[in-house]
TIROMAR-382658 format. One record per atom (N, C-alpha, C): residue in one letter; x, y negated, z negated. Coordinates in steps of 0.05 Angstrom, whole numbers, plus 5000, padded with zeros to 4 digits. Layout:
TIROMAR-382658
AXYZ/...
This chain:
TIROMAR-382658
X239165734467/X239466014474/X242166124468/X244765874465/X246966174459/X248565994485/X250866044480/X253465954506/X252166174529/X254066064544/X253666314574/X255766574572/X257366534554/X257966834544/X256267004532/X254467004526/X252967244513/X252067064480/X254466994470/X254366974440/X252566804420/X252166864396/X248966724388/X250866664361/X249166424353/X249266214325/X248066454307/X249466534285/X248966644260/X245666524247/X246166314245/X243966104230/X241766084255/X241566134277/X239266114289/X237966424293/X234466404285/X233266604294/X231766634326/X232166804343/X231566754362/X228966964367/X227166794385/X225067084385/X225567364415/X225367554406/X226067754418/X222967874430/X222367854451/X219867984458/X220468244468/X219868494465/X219968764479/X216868824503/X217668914518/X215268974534/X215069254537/X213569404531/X213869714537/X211569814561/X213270034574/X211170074602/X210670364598/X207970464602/X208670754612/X209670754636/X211371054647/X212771054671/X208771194687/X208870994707/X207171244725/X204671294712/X203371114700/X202071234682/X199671434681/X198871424697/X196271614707/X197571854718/X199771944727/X201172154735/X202072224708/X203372124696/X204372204671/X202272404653/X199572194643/X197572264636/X197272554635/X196972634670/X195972914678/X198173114669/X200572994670/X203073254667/X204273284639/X202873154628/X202773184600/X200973464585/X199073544599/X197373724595/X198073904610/X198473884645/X199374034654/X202174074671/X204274084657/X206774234660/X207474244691/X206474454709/X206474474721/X206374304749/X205374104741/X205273774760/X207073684754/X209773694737/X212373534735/X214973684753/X215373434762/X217873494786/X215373514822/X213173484821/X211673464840/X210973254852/X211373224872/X209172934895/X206372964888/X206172804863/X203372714857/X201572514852/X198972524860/X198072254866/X195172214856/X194472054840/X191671954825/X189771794840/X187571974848/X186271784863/X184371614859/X183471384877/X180671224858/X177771344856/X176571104849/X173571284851/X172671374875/X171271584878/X169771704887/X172571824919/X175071894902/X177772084915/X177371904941/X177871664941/X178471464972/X181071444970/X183071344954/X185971334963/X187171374934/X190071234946/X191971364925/X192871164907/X192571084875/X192470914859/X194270934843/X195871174836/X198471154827/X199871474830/X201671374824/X204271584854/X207171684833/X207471944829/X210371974816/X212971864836/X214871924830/X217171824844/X218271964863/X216372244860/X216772424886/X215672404909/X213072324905/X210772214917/X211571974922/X212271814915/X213771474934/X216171604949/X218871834943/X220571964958/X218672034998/X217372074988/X215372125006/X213771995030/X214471715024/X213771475037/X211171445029/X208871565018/X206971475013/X206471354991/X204671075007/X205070754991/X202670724976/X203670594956/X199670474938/X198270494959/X195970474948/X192770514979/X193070694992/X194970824996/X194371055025/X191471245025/X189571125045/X187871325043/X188471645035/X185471795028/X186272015022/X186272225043/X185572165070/X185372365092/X188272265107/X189172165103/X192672075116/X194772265103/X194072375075/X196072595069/X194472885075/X191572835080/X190873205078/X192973405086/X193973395106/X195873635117/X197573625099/X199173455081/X201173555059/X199373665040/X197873645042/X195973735016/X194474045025/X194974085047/X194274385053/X196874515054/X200374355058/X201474595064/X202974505033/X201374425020/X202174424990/X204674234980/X204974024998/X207573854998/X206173704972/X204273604967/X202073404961/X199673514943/X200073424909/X198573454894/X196073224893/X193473194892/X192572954880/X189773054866/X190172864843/X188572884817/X186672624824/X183872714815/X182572554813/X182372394797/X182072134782/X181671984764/X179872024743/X182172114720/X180672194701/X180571894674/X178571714677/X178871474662/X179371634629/X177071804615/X176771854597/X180071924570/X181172044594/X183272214588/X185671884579/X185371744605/X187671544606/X187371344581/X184171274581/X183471124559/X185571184528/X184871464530/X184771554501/X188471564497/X189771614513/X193371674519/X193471364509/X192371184516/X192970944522/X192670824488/X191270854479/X189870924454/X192671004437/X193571234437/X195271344432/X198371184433/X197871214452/X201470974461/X201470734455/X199470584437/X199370344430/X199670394398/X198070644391/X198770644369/X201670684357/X203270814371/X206070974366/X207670664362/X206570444381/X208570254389/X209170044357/X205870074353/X205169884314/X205969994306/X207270194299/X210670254284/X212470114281/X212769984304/X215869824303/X215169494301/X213169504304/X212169204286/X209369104284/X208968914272/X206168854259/X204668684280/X206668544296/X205068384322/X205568534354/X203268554365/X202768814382/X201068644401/X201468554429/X199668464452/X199368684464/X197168814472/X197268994494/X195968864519/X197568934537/X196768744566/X195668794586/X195569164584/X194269274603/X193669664589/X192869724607/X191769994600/X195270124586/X196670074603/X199070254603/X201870004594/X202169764579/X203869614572/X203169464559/X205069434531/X203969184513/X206469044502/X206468744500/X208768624493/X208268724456/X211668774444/X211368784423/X213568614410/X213868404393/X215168234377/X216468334350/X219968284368/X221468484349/X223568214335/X221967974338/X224167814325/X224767764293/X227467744300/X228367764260/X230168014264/X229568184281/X231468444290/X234468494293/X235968504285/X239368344286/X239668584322/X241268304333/X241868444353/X243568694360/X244268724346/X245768994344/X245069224353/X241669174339/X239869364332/X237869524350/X237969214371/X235369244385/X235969454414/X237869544429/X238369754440/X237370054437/X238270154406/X237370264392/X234770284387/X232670114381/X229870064377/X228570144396/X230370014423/X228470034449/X229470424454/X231570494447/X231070774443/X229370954424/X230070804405/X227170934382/X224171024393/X223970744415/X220770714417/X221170864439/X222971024458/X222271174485/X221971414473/X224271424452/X224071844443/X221771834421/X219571664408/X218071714387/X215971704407/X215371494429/X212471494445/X212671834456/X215271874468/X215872114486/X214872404465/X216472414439/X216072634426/X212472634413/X211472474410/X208972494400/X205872444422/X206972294443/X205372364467/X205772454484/X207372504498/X209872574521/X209472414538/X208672164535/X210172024556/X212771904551/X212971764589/X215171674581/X215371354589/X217371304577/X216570914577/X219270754588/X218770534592/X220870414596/X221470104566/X223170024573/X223669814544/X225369584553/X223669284564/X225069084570/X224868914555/X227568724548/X227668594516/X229068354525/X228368194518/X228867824526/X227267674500/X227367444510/X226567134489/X224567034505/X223067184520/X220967054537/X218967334554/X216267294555/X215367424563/X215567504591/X216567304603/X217967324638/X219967514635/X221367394618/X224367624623/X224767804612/X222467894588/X221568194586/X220668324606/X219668184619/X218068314645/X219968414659/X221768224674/X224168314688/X226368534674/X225868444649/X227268714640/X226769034633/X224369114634/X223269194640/X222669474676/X223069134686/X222569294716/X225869364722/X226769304705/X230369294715/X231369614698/X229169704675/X229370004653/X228070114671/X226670124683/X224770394709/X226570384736/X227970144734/X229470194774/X232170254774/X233170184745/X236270314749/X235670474728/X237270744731/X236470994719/X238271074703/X241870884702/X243170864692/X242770654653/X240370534657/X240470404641/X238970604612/X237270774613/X237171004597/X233970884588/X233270734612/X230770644600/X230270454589/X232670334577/X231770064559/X234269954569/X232169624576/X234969344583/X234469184564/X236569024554/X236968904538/X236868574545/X237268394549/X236568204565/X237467944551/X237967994525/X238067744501/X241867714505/X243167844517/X245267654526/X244967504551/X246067294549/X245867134570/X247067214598/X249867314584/X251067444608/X249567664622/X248667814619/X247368084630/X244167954640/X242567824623/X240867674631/X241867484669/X243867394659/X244567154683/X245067324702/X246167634704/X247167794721/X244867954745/X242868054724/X240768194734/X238867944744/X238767644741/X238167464757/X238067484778/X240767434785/X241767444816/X241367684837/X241367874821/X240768074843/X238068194842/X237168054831/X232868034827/X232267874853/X230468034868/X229267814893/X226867704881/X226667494887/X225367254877/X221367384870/X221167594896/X218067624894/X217467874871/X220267914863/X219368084844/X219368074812/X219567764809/X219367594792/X215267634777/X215567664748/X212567684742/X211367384753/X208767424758/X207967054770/X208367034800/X209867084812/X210867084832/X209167134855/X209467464863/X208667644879/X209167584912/X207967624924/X208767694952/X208067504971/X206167294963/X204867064986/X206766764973/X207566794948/X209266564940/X211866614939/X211866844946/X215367004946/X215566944974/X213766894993/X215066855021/X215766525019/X213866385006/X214566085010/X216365965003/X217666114972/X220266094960/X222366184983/X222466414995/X224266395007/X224566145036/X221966095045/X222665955067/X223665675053/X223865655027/X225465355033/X228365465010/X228065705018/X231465765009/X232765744983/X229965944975/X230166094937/X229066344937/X231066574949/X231166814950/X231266964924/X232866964905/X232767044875/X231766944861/X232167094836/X230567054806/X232366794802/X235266834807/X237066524792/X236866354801/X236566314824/X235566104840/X233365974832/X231366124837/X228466044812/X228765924795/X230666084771/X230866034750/X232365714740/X233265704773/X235565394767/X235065194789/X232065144789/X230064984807/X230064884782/X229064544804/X228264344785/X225564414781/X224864364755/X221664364741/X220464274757/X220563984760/X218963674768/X218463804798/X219963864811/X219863924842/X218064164856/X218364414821/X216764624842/X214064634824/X213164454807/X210564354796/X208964184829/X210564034835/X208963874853/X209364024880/X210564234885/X211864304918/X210064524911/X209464724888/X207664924883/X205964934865/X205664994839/X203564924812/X205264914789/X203164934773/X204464834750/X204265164736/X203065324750/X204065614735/X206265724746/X207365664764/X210665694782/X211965544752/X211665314747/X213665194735/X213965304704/X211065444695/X211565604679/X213365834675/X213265894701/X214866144714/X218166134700/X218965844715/X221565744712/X221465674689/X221265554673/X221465504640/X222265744627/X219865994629/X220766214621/X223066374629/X224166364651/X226566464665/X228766274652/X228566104645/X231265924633/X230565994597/X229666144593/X228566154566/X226866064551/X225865854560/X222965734542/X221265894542/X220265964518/X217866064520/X215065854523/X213865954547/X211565704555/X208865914557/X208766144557/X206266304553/X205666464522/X204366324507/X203166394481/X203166684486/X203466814462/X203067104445/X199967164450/X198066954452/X195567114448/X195067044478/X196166964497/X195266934532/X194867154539/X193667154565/X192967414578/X192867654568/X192767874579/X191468184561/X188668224559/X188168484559/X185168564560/X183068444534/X184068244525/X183068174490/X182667844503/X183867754520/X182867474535/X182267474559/X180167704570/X178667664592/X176467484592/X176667404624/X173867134615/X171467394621/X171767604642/X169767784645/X169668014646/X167568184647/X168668444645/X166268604664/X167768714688/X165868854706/X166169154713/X163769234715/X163569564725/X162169504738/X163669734768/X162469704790/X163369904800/X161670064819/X163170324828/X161770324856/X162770434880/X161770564904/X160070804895/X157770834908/X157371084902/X157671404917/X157871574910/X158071954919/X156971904947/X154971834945/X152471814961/X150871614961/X150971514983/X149071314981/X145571284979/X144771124967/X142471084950/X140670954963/X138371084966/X136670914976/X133070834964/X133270994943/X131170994917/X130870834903/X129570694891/X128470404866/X128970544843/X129670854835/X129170994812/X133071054811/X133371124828/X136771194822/X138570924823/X138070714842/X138970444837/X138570344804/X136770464794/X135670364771/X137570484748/X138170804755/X139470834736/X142470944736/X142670764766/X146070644759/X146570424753/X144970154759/X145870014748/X145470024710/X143470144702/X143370184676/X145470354669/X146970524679/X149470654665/X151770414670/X151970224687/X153670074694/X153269794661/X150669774660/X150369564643/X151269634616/X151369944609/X151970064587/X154470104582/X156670144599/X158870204598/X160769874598/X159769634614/X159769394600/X160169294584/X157269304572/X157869274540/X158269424521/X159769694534/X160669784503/X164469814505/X165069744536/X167769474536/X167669224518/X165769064520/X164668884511/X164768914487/X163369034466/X163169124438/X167369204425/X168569344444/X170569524443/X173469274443/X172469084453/X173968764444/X172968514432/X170668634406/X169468494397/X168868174415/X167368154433/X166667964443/X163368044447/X162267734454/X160067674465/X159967644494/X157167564499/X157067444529/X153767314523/X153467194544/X150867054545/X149666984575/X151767074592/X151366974619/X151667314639/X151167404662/X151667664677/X150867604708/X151667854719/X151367854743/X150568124756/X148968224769/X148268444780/X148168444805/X149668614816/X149868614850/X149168814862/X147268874883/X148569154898/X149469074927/X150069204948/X150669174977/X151169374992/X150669435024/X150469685038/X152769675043/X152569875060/X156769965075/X156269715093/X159169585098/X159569435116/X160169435125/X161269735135/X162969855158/X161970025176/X159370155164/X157770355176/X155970225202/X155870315219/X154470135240/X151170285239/X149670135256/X147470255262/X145370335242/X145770175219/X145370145189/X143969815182/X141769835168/X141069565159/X142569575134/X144069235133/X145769115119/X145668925099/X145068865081/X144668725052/X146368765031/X147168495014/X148368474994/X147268194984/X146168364954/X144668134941/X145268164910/X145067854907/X145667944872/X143867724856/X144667764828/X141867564805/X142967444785/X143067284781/X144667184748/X142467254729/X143867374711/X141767494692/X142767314660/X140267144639/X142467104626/X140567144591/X141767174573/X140767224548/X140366924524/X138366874505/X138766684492/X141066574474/X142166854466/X144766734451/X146866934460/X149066904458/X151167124467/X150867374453/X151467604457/X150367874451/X151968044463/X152268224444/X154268514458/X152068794457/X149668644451/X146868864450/X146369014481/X147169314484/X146269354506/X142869294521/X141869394500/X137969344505/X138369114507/X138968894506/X138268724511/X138768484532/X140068714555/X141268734583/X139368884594/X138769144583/X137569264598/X134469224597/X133269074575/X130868914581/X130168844612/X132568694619/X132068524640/X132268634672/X133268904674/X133569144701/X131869144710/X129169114698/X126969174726/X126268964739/X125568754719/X125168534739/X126768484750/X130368474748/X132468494761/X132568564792/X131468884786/X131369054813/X129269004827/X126368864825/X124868764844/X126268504859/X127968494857/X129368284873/X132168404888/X132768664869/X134768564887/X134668894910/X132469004895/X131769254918/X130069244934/X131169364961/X130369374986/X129469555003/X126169615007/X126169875009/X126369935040/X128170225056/X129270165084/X132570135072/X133570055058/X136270005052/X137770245044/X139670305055/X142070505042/X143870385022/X144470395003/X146170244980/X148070344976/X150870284981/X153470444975/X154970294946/X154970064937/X156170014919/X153269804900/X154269724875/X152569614859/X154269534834/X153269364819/X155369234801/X154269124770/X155069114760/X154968844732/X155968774724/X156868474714/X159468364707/X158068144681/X159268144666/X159268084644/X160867804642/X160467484636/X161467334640/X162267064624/X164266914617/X163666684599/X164266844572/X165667064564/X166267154546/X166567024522/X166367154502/X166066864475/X167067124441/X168266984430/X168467124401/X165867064381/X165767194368/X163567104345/X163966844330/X167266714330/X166466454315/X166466264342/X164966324358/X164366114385/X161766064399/X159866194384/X157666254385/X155166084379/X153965874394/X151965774391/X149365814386/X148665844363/X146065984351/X143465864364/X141866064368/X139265904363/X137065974343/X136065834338/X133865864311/X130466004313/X131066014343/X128266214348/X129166384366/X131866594365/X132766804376/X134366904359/X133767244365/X135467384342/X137767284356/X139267324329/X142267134332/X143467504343/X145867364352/X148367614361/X148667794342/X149467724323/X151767874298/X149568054281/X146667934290/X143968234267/X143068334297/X144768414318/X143268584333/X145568794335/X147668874325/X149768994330/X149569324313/X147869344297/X148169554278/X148269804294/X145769844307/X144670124329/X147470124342/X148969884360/X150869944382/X153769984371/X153170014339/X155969984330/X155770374327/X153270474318/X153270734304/X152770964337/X150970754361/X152270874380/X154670884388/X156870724381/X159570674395/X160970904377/X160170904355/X161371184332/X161471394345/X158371484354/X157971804366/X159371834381/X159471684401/X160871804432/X162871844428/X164871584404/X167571654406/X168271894393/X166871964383/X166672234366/X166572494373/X163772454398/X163372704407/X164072654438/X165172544451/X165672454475/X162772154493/X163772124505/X162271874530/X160171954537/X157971754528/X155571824546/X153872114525/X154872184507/X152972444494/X150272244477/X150872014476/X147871844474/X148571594481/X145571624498/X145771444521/X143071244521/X142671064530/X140170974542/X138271194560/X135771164545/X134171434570/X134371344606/X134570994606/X134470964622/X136071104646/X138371144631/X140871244647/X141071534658/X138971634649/X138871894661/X140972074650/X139472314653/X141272584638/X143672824662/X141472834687/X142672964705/X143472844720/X145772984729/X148172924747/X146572754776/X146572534783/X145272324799/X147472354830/X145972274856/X148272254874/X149072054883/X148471874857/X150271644860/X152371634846/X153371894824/X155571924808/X157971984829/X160271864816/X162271884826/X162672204839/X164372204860/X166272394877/X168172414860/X168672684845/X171372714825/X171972964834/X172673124856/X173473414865/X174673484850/X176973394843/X179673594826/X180173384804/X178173294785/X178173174754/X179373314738/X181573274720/X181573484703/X180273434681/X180773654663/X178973684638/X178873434619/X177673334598/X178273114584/X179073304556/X182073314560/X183973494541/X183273334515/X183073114514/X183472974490/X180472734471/X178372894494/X176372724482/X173072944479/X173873184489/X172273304493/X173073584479/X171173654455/X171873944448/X171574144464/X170174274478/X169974414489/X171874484530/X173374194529/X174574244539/X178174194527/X179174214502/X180974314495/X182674434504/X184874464511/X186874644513/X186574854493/X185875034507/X186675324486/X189675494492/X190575554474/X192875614467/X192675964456/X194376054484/X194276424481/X196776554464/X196476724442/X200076864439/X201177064462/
């Protein structure tokens, strides 16, 4: 890695990981379109407007924390202290879309890790440079999407991470930390509390401290051998990466190596019909696999759940589910939704109120992992229809062709979205129009 002054061997190439974040990102999202929500206490709520899922920095000024239900702020929200936007997925998708693209500019290897952050590999970069870069990438994402980002840069995906959270919390740093000196690296160590370490979090950040490893350097300057056997062996990954080894592969984790992929929603209203159960979980099984299709993967294995409130008293109470499974792995929606009805004679109850319901998709697989069979259409000749459906929608927006199953009119099992805003960026007709 370089002496403990900072300084690096000419002749060695070192790898430089960048991690880029949106700030806020679902707040951002909204005030990008509308103006008028910047510099405000604002807050994105989940499905069906129950609490608060992400928060500007006015809105945390505020004391109100991730989760806060949504009837704990009403009164700021009548005397107008308190903006909140309903969750607009469509909108975030597509930004998200956008900000990944801006980022494959600045190089040809691109992890994206989550809706709103993707590691990007800037090694070969002379260090000189890379300050600069991590500015490049805040004013080019900023001027062509308007968001805004942060830029943490290290030799390990850990200490991008930390660098990172160290460009959003000191405000002096202009957004981008630099991390690839040792010195400045070793500095922001120490005054890192240990649980805010990536890996970490808050139930192993208490155990670290009770045996008296409060910081990141402390962590970082634990024996291997000791916190493999005293905790796991993904702790000790932890520490490898904090001393600089890189011990988590380029293609680990991120939405491209999930083992599953589930949609599941509460519903508006709860359900107590064999015909509307039917065609939520058929919008649930559709939206699945066209995640599913959207990271080129298979599946061959599922799960379908529904269950009543379990909080509501004076209510009959059930939660039941079915392993549902296909002959060869398949990203074919029909051929999920084959299996719904006999599905729902099992798992519907008539007398039952139904508040949530599910499908999860499982055992994920690529096309060269795929076990054929010789008397089932194979995976790869059932894809044509779901590829020229996956065209339309993205074309003409979500859902404009659908399974009939799924129904056309607005159901009251569809989500609670009060104050949704428009889908500025996926929907023609709801466009921003622009007056002189």
């Amino acid at each position: 890695m370089g002496s403990g002054n900072g300084s690096y061997s000419p002749t060695t190439v070192k790898p430089v990981i960048a991690l880029c974040d949106a700030n806020s990102f679902y707040c951002s999202c909204e005030q990008v379109f509308n103006p008028a929500l910047l510099g405000r206490a604002l807050g994105v709520l989940s499905n069906n407007d129950g609490c608060i899922i992400a928060r500007t920095p006015e809105l945390k000024a505020l004391g109100v924390a991730m989760g806060t239900p949504t009837f704990k702020v009403r009164e700021q929200v009548l005397r107008g202290e308190v903006i909140l936007q309903s969750s607009n997925y469509a909108l975030y998708g597509d930004m998200s879309a956008r900000f990944m693209s801006v980022l494959e500019q600045f190089s040809p290897k691109l992890k994206v890790y989550s809706i709103d952050e993707a590691f990007v590999d800037l090694t070969g970069l002379p260090v000189k440079e890379l300050h600069a870069t991590g500015q490049a990438m805040i004013q080019r994402v900023r001027q062509w999407t308007g968001l805004p980002i942060g830029v943490g840069m290290s030799s390990t995906k850990t200490l991008a991470k930390l660098a990172n959270h160290a460009a959003k919390k000191y405000p002096g740093t202009g957004g981008v930390v630099d991390l690839t000196c040792l010195a400045r690296q070793r500095r922001l160590l120490e005054i890192t509390p240990v649980g805010d370490v990536w890996g970490v979090g808050r139930r192993i950040g208490k155990e670290l401290q009770a045996v008296g490893i409060n910081s990141a350097a402390q962590l970082a300057d634990s024996n291997r051998q000791w916190i493999k056997k005293r905790f796991s062996i993904v702790l000790e990954r932890t520490v490898c990466e904090l001393q600089g080894e890189s011990c988590i592969a380029w293609e680990e984790g991120g939405l491209a190596n999930k083992h599953q992929i589930m949609c599941s929603r509460s519903f508006g209203q709860r359900v107590s019909t064999h015909q509307a159960l039917h065609a939520a979980l058929a919008s649930f099984i559709s939206r699945a696999c066209e995640k599913l299709r959207s990271q080129h993967r298979f599946a061959s294995t599922a799960i379908a759940f529904v269950r009543t409130d379990p909080f509501k008293e004076g209510v009959l109470r059930t939660s039941r589910s079915i392993k549902l499974m296909t002959p060869t792995p398949t990203s074919d929606t029909r051929l999920w939704l084959q299996q719904l009805p006999a599905a729902l004679d099992i798992l519907f109850q008539e007398g039952f109120e139904y508040k949530k319901a599910g499908f999860v998709l499982l055992d994920l697989c690529s096309a060269h992992n795929i076990q054929g069979d010789l008397l089932a259409e194979t995976a790869t000749n059932n894809t044509r229809m779901m590829t020229v459906l996956d065209a339309i929608n993205q074309r003409f927006g979500r859902q404009m062709l659908r399974p009939a199953s799924v129904g056309f009119a607005t159901q009251r099992w569809h989500m609670n979205q009060r104050t949704v805003s428009p889908a500025y960026t996926t929907n023609w007709r709801e466009i921003l129009s622009v007056r002189a």
